[in-house]
Backbone and ligand atoms as CSV (ligand in chain L), in Angstrom:
chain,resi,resn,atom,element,x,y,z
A,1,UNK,N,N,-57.399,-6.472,-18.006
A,1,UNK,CA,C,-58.531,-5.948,-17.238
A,1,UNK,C,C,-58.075,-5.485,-15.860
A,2,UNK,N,N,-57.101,-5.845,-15.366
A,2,UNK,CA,C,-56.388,-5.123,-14.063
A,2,UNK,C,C,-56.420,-3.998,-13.739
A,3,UNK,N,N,-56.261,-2.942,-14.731
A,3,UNK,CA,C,-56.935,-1.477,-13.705
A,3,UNK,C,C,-58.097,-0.891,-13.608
A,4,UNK,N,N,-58.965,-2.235,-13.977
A,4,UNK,CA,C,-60.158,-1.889,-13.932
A,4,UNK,C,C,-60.673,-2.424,-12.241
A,5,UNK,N,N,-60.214,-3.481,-11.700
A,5,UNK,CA,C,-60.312,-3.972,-10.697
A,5,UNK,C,C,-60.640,-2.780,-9.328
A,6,UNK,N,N,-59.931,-2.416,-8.756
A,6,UNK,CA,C,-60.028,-1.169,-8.038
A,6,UNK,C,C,-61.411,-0.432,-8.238
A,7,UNK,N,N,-61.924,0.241,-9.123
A,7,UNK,CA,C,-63.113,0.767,-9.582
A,7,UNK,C,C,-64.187,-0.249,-9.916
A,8,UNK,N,N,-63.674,-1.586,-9.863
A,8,UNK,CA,C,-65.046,-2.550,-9.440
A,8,UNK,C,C,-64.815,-2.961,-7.988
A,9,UNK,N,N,-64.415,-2.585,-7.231
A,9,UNK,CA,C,-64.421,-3.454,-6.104
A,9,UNK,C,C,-65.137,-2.014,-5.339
A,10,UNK,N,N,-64.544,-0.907,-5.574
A,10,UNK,CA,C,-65.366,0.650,-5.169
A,10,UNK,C,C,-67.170,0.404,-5.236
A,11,UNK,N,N,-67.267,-0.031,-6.455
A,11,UNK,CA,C,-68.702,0.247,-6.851
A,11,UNK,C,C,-69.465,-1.175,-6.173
A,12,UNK,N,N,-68.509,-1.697,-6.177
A,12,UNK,CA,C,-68.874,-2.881,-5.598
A,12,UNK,C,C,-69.496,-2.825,-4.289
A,13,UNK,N,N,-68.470,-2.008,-3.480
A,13,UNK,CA,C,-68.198,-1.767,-2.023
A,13,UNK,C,C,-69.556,-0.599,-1.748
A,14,UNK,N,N,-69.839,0.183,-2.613
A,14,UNK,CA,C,-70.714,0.907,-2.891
A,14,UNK,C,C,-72.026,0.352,-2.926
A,15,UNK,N,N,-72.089,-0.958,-3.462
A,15,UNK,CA,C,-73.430,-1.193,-3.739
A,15,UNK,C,C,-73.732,-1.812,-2.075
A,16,UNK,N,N,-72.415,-2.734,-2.046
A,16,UNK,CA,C,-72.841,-3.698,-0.942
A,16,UNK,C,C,-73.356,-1.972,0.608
A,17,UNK,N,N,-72.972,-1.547,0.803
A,17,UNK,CA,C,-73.373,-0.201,1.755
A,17,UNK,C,C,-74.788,0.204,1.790
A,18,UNK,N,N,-74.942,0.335,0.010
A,18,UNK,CA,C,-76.622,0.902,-0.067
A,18,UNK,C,C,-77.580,-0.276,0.211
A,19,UNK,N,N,-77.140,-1.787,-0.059
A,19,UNK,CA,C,-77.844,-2.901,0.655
A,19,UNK,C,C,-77.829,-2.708,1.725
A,20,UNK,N,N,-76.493,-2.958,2.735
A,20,UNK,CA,C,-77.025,-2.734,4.117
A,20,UNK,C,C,-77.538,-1.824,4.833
A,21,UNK,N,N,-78.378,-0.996,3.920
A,21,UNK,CA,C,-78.822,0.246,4.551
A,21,UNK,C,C,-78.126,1.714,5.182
A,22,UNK,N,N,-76.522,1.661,4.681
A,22,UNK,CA,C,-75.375,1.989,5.357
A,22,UNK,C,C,-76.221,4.173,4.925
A,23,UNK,N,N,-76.799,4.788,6.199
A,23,UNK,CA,C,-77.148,5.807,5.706
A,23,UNK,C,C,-75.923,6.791,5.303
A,24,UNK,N,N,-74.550,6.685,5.134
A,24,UNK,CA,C,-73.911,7.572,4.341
A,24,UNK,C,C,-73.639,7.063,3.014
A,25,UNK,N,N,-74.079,6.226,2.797
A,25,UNK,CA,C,-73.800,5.484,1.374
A,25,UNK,C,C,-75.311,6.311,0.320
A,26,UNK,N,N,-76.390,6.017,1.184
A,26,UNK,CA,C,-77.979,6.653,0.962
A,26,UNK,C,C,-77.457,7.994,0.237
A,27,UNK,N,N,-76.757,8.450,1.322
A,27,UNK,CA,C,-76.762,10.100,1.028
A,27,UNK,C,C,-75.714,10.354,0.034
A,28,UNK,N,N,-74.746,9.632,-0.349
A,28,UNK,CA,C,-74.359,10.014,-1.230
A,28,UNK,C,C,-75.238,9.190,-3.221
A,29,UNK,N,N,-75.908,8.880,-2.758
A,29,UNK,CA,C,-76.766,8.417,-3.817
A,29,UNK,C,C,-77.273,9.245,-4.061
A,30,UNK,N,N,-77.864,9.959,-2.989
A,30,UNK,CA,C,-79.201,10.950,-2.914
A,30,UNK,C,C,-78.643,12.188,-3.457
A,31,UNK,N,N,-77.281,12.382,-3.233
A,31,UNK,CA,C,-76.937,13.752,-3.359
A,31,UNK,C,C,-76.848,14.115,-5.187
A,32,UNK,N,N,-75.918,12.663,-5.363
A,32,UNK,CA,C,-75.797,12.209,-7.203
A,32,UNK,C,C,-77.021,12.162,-7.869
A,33,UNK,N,N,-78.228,11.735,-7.244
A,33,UNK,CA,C,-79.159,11.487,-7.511
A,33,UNK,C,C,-80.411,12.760,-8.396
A,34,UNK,N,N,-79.759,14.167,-7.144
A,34,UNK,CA,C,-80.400,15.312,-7.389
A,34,UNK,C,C,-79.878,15.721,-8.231
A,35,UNK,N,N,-78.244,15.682,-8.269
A,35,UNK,CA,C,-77.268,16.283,-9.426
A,35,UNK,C,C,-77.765,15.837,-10.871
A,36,UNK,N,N,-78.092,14.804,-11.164
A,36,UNK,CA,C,-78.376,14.042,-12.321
A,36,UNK,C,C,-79.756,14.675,-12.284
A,37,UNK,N,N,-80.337,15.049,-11.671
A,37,UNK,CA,C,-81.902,15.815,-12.327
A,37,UNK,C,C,-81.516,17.375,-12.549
A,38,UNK,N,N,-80.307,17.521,-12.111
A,38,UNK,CA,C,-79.985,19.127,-12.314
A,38,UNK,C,C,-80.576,19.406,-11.256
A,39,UNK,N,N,-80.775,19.548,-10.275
A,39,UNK,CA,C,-82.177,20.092,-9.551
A,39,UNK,C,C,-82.111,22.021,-9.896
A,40,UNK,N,N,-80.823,22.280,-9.878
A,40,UNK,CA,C,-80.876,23.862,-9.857
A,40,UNK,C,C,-81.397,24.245,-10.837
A,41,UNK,N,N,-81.496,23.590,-11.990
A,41,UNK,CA,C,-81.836,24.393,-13.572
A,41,UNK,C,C,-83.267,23.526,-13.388
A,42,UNK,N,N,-83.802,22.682,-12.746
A,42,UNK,CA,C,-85.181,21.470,-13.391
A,42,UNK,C,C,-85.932,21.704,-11.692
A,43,UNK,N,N,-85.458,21.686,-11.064
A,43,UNK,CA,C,-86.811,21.784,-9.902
A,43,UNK,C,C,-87.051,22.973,-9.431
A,44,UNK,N,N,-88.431,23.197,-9.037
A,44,UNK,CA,C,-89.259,24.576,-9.107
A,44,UNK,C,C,-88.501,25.004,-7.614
A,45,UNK,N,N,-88.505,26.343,-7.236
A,45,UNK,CA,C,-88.254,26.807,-6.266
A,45,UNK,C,C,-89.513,26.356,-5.381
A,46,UNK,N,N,-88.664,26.286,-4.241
A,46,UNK,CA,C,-90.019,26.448,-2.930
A,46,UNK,C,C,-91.037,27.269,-2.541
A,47,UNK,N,N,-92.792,27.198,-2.462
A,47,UNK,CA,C,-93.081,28.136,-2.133
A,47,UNK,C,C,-92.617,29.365,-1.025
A,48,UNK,N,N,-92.716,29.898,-1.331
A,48,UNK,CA,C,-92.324,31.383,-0.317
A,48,UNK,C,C,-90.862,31.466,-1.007
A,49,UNK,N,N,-90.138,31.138,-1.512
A,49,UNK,CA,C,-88.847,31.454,-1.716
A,49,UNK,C,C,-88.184,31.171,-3.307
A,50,UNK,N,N,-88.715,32.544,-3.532
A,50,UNK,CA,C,-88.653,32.913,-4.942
A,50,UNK,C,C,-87.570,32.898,-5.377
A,51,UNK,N,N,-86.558,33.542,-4.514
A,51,UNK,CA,C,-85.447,34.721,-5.167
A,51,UNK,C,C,-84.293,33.678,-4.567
A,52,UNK,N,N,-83.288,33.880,-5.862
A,52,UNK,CA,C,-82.103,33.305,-5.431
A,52,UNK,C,C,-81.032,33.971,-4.165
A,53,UNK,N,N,-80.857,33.045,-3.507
A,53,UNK,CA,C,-79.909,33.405,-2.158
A,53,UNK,C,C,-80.916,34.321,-1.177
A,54,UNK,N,N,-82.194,33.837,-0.728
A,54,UNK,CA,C,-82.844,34.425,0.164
A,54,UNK,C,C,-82.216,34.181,1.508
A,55,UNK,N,N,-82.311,35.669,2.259
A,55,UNK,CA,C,-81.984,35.254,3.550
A,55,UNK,C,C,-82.432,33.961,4.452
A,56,UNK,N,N,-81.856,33.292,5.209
A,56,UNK,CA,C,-82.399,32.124,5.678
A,56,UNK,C,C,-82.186,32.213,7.264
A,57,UNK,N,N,-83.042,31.104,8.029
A,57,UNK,CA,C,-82.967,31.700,9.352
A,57,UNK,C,C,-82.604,30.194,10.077
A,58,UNK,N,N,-82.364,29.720,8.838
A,58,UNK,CA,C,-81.311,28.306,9.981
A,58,UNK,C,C,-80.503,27.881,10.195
A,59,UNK,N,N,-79.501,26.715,10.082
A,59,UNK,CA,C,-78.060,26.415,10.395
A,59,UNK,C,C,-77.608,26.188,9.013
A,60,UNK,N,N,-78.218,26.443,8.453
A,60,UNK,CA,C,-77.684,26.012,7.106
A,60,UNK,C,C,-77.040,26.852,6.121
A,61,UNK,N,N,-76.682,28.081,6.714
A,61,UNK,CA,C,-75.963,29.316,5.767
A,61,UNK,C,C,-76.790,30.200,6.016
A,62,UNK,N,N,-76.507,31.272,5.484
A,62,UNK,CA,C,-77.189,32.293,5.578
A,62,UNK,C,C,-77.852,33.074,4.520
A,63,UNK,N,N,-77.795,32.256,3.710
A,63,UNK,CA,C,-78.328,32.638,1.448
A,63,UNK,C,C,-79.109,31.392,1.513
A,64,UNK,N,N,-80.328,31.188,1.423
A,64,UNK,CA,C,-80.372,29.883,0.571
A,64,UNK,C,C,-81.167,29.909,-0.084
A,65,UNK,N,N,-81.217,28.869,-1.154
A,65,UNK,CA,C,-82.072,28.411,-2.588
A,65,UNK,C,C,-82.816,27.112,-1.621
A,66,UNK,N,N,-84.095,26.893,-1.832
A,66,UNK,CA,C,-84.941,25.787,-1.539
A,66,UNK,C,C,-84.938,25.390,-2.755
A,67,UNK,N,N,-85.021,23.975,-3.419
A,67,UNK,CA,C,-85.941,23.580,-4.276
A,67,UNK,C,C,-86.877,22.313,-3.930
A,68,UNK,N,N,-87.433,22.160,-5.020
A,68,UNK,CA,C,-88.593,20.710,-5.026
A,68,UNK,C,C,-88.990,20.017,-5.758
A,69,UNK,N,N,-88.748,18.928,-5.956
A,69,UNK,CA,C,-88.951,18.200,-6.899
A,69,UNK,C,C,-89.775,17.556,-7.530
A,70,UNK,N,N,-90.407,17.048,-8.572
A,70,UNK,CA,C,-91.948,16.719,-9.429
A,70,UNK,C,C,-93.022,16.803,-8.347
A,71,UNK,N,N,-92.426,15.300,-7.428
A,71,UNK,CA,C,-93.469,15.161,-6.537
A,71,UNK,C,C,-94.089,16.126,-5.583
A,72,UNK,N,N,-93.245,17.023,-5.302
A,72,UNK,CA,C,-93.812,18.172,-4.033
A,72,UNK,C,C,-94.495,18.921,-5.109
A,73,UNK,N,N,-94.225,18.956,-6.439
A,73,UNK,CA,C,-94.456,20.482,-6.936
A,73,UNK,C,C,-96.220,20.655,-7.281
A,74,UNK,N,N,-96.116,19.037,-7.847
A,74,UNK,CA,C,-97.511,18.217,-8.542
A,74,UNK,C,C,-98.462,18.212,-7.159
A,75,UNK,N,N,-98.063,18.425,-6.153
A,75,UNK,CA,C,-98.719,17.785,-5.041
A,75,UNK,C,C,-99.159,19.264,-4.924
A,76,UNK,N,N,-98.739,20.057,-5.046
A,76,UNK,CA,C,-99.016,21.773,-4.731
A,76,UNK,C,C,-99.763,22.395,-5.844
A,77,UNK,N,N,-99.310,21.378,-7.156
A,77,UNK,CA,C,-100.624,22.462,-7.953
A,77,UNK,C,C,-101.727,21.169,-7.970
A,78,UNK,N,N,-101.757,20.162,-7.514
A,78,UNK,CA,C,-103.198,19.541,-7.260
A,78,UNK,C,C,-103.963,20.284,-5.986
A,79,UNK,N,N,-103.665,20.775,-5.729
A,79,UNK,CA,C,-104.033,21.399,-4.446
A,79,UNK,C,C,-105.126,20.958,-3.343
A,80,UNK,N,N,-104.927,19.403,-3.477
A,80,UNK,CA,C,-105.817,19.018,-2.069
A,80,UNK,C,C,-105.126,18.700,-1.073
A,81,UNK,N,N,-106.136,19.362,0.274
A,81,UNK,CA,C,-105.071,19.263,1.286
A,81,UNK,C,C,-104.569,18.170,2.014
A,82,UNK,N,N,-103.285,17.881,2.507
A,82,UNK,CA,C,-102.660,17.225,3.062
A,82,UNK,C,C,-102.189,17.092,3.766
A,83,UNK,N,N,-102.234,15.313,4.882
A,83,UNK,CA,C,-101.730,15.732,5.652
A,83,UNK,C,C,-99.959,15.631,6.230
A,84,UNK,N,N,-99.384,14.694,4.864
A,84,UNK,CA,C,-98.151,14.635,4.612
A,84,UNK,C,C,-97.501,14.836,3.034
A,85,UNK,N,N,-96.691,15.272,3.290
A,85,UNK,CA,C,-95.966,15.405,1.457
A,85,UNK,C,C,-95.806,13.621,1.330
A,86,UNK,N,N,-96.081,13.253,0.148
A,86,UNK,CA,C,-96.168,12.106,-0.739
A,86,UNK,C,C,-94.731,11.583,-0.510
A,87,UNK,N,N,-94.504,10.111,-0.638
A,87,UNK,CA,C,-93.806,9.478,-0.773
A,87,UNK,C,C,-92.541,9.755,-1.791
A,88,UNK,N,N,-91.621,10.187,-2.204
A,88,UNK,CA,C,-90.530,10.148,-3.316
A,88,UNK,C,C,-90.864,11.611,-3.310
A,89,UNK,N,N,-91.203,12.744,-2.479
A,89,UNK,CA,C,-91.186,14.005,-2.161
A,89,UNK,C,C,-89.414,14.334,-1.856
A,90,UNK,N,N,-88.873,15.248,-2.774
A,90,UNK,CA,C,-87.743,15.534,-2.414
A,90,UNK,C,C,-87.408,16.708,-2.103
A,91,UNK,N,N,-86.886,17.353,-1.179
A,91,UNK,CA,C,-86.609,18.709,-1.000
A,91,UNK,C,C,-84.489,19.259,-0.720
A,92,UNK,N,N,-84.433,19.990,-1.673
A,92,UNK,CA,C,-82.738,20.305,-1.363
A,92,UNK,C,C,-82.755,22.127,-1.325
A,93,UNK,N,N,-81.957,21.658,-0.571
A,93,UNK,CA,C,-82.003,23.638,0.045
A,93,UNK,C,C,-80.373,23.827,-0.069
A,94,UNK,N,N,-79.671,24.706,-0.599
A,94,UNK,CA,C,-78.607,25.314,-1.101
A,94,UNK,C,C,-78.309,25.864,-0.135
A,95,UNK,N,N,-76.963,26.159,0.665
A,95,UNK,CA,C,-76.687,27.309,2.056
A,95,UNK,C,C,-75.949,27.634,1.478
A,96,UNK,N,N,-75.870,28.978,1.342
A,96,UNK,CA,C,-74.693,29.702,0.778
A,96,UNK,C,C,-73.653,30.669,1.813
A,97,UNK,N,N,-72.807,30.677,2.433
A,97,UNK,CA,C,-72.127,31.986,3.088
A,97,UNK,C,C,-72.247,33.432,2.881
A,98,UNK,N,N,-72.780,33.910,1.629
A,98,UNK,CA,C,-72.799,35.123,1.137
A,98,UNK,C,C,-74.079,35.242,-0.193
A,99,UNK,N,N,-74.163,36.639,0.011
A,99,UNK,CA,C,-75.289,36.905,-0.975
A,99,UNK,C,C,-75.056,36.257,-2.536
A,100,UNK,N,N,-73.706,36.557,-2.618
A,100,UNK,CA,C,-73.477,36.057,-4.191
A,100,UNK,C,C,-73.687,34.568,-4.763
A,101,UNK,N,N,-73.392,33.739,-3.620
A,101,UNK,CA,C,-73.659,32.207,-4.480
A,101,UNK,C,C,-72.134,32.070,-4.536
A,102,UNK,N,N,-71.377,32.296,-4.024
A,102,UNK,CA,C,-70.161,32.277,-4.299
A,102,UNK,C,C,-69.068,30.925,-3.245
A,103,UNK,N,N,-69.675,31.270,-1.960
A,103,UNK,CA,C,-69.131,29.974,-1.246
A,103,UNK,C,C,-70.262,29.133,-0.732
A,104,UNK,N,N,-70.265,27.836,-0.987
A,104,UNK,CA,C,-71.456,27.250,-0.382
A,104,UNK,C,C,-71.295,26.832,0.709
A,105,UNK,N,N,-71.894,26.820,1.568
A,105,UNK,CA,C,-71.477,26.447,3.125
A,105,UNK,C,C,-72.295,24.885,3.624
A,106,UNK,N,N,-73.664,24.655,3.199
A,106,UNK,CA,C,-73.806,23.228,3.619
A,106,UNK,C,C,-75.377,22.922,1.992
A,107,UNK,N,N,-75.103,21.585,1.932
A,107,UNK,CA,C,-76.267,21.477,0.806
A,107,UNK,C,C,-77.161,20.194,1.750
A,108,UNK,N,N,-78.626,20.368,1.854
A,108,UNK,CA,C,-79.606,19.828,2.989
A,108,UNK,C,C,-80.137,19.082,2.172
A,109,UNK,N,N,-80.607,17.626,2.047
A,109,UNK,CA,C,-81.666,17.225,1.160
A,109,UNK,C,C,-82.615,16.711,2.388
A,110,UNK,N,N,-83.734,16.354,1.743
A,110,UNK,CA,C,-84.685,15.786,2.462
A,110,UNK,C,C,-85.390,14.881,1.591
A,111,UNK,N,N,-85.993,14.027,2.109
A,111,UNK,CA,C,-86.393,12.865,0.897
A,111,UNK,C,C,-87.284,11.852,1.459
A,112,UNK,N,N,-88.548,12.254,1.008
A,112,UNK,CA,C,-90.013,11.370,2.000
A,112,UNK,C,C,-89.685,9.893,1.346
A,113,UNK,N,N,-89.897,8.955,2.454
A,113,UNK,CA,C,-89.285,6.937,2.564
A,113,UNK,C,C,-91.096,6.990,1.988
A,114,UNK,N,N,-90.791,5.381,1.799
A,114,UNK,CA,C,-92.127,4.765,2.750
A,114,UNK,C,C,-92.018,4.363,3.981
A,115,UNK,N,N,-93.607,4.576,4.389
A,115,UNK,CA,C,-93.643,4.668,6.055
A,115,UNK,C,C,-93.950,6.097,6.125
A,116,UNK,N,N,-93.473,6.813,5.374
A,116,UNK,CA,C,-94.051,8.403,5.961
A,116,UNK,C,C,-93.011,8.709,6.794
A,117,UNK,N,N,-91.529,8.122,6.673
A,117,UNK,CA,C,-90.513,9.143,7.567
A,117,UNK,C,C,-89.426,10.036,6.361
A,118,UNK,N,N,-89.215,10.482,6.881
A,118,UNK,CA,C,-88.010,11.705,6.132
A,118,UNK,C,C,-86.254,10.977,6.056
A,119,UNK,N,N,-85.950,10.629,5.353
A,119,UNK,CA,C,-84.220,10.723,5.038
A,119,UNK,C,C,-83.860,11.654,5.288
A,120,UNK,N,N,-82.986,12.109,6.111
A,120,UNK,CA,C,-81.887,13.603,5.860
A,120,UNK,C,C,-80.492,13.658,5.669
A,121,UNK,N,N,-80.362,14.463,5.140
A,121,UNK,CA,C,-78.957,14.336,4.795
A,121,UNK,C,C,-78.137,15.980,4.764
A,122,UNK,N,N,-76.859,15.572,5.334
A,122,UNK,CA,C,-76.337,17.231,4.799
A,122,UNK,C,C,-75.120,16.711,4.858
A,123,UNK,N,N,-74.428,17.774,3.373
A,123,UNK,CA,C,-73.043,17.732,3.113
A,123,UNK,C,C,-72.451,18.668,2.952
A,124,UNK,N,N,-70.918,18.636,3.285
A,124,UNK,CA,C,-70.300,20.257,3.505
A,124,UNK,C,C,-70.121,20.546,2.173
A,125,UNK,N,N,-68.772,21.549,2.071
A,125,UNK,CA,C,-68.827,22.206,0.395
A,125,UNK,C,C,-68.033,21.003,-0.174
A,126,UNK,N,N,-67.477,20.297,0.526
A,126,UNK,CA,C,-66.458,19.416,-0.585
A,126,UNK,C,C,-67.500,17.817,-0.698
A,127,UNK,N,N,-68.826,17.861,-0.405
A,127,UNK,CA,C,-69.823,16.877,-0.769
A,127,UNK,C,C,-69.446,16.063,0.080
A,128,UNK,N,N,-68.789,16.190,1.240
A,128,UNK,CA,C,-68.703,14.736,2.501
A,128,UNK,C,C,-69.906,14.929,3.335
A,129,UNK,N,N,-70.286,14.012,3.467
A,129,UNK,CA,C,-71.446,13.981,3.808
A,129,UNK,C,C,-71.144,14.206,5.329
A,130,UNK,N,N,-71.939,15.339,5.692
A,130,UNK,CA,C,-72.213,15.798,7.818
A,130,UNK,C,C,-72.536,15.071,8.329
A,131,UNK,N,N,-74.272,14.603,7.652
A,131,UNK,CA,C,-75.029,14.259,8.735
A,131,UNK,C,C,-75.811,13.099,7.733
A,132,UNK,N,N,-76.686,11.800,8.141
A,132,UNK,CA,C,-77.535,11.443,7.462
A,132,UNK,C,C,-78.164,10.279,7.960
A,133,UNK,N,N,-79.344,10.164,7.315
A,133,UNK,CA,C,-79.950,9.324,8.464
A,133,UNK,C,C,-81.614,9.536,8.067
A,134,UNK,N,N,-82.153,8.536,8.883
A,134,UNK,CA,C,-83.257,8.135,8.601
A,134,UNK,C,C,-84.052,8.821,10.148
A,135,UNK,N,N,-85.249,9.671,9.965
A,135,UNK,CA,C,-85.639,10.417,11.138
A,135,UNK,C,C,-84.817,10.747,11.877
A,136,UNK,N,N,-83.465,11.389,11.337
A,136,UNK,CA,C,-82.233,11.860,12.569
A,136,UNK,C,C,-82.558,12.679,13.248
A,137,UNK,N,N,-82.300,12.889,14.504
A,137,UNK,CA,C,-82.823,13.522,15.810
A,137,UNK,C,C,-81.949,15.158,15.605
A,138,UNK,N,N,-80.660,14.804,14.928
A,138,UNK,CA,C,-80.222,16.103,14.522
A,138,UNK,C,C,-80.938,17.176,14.080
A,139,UNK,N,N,-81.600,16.475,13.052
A,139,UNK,CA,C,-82.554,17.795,12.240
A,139,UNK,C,C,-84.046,17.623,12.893
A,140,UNK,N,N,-83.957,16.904,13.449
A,140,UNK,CA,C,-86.087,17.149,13.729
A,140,UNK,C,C,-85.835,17.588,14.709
A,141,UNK,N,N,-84.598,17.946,15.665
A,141,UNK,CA,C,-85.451,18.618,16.647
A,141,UNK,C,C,-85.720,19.987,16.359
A,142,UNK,N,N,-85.038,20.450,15.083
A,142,UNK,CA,C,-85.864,21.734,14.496
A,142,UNK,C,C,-87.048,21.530,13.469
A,143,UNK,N,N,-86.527,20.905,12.942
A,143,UNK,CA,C,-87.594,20.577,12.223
A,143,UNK,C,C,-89.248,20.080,12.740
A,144,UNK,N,N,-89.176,19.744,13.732
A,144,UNK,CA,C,-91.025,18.829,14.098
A,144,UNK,C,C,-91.716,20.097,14.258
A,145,UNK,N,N,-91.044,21.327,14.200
A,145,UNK,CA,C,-91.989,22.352,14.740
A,145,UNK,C,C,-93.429,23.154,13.244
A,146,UNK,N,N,-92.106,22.377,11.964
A,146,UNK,CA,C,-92.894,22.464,10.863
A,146,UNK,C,C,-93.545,21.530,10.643
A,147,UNK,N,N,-95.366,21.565,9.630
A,147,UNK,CA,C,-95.896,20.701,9.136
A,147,UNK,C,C,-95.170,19.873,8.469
A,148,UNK,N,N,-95.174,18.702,8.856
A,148,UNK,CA,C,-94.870,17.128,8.292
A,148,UNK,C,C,-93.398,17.693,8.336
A,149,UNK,N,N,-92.502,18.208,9.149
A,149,UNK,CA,C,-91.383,18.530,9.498
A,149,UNK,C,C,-91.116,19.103,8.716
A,150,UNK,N,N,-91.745,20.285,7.612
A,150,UNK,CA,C,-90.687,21.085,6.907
A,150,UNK,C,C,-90.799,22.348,7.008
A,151,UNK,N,N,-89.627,23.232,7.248
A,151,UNK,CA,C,-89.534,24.649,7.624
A,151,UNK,C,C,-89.828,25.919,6.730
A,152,UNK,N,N,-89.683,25.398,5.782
A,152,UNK,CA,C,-90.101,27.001,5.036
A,152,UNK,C,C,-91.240,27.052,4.432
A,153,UNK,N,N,-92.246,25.730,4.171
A,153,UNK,CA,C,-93.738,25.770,3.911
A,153,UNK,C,C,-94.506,24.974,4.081
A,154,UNK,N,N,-95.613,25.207,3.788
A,154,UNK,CA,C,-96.629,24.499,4.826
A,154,UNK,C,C,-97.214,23.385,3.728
A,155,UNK,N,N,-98.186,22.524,4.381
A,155,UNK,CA,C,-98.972,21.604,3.247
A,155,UNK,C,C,-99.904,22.297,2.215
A,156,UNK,N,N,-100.348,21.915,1.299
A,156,UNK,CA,C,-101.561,22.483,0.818
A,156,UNK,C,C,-102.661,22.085,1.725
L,1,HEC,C1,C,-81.380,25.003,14.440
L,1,HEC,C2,C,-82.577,24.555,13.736
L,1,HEC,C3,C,-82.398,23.587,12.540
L,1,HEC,C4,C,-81.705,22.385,12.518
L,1,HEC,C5,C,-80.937,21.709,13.634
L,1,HEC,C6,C,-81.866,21.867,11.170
L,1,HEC,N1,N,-82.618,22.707,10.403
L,1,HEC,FE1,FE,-83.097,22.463,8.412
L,1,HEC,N2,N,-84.086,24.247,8.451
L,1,HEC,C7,C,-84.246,25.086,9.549
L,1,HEC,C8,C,-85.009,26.269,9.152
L,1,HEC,C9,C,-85.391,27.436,10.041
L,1,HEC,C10,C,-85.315,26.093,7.792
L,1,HEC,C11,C,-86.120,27.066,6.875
L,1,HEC,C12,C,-85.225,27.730,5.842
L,1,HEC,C13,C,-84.202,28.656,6.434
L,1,HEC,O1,O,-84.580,29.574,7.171
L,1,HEC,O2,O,-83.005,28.461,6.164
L,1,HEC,C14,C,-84.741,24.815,7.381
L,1,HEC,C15,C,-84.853,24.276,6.113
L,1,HEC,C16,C,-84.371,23.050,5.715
L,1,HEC,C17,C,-84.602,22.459,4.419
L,1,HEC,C18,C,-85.545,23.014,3.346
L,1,HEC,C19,C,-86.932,22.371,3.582
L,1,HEC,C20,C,-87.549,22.777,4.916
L,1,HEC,O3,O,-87.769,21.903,5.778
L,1,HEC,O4,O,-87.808,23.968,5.108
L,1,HEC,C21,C,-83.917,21.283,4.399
L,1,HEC,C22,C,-83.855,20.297,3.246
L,1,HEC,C23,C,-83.277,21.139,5.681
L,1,HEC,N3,N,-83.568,22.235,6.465
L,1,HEC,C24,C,-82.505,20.049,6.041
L,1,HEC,C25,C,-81.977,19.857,7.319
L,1,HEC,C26,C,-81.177,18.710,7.697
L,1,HEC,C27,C,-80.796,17.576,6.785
L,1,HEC,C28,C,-80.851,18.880,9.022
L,1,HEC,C29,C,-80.005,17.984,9.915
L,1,HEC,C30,C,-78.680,17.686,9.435
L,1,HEC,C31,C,-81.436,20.138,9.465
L,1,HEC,N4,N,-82.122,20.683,8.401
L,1,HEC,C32,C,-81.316,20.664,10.739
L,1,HEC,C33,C,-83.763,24.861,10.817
L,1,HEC,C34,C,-82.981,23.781,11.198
């Protein structure tokens, strides 16, 4: 059982991180997390942003794909209004460098807690995680300017 050791003490080391709340441990859960739903082939695009590699107007590349996941999507065709996206609301936005989809430049998730605050997270192209964190001051200070902090659409 010896070379198995190493890859239990990882996952190990892994778990003990996501106990202590360790937010780059979060984000790389979060990131595996979306991967395992596919999000690109299984979650609906964002309203307003139909088309793959739409121009984008933030730090996050200059192509991007929004998507959204059950909870935002269900929350948009129930259509009563709100005054925060729901709890287990997930949002990942794709930055691409170029029109084609060809180099990705940063991947953004967002991910409503309980309590009503936002997780954020961003990772470069090789999935190391930038930034992450629980109400990080990094991203809201662009972000608060959107409803319930999100930039490309509004509540129902
Ligand atoms: C300089 C301003 C700015 C900063 C800082 C910023 N964002 Fe954004 N973000 C935007 C804008 C503008 C959009 C709307 C889409 C676009 O134009 O690219 C956006 C869109 C997003 C989206 C898609 C959902 C939404 O809110 O529209 C996610 C997810 C996201 N950002 C995550 C992050 C994370 C994580 C951070 C911090 C690491 C961050 N952002 C920091 C400006 C910013």
């Amino acid at each position: 059982m010896r070379p198995l050791a190493p890859a239990l003490l990882l996952s190990l080391l892994a778990a003990l991180s996501t106990a202590l709340g360790c937010s780059r441990g979060q984000a790389e859960d979060l990131l595996e997390q979306v991967r395992d739903d596919d999000y690109r082939s299984n979650y609906a695009r964002a309203p307003g942003w139909p088309d793959p590699q739409q121009p984008g107007f933030g730090p996050h590349g200059g192509f991007v794909d929004i998507y959204v996941n059950e909870v935002v999507s269900e929350a948009i065709e129930a259509g009563e209004p709100l005054s925060a996206w729901p709890e287990g609301s997930i949002i990942v936005k794709d930055g691409w460098e170029d029109a084609d989809a060809e180099a990705l430049r940063y991947v953004a998730i967002m991910e409503k807690r309980g309590g009503g605050e936002w997780f954020w997270a961003e990772y470069e192209e090789d999935d190391s995680v930038a930034y992450a964190g629980l109400d990080l001051s990094t991203c809201t200070g662009c972000h608060s300017s959107g409803e319930d902090q999100v930039r490309a659409f509004g509540l129902p």
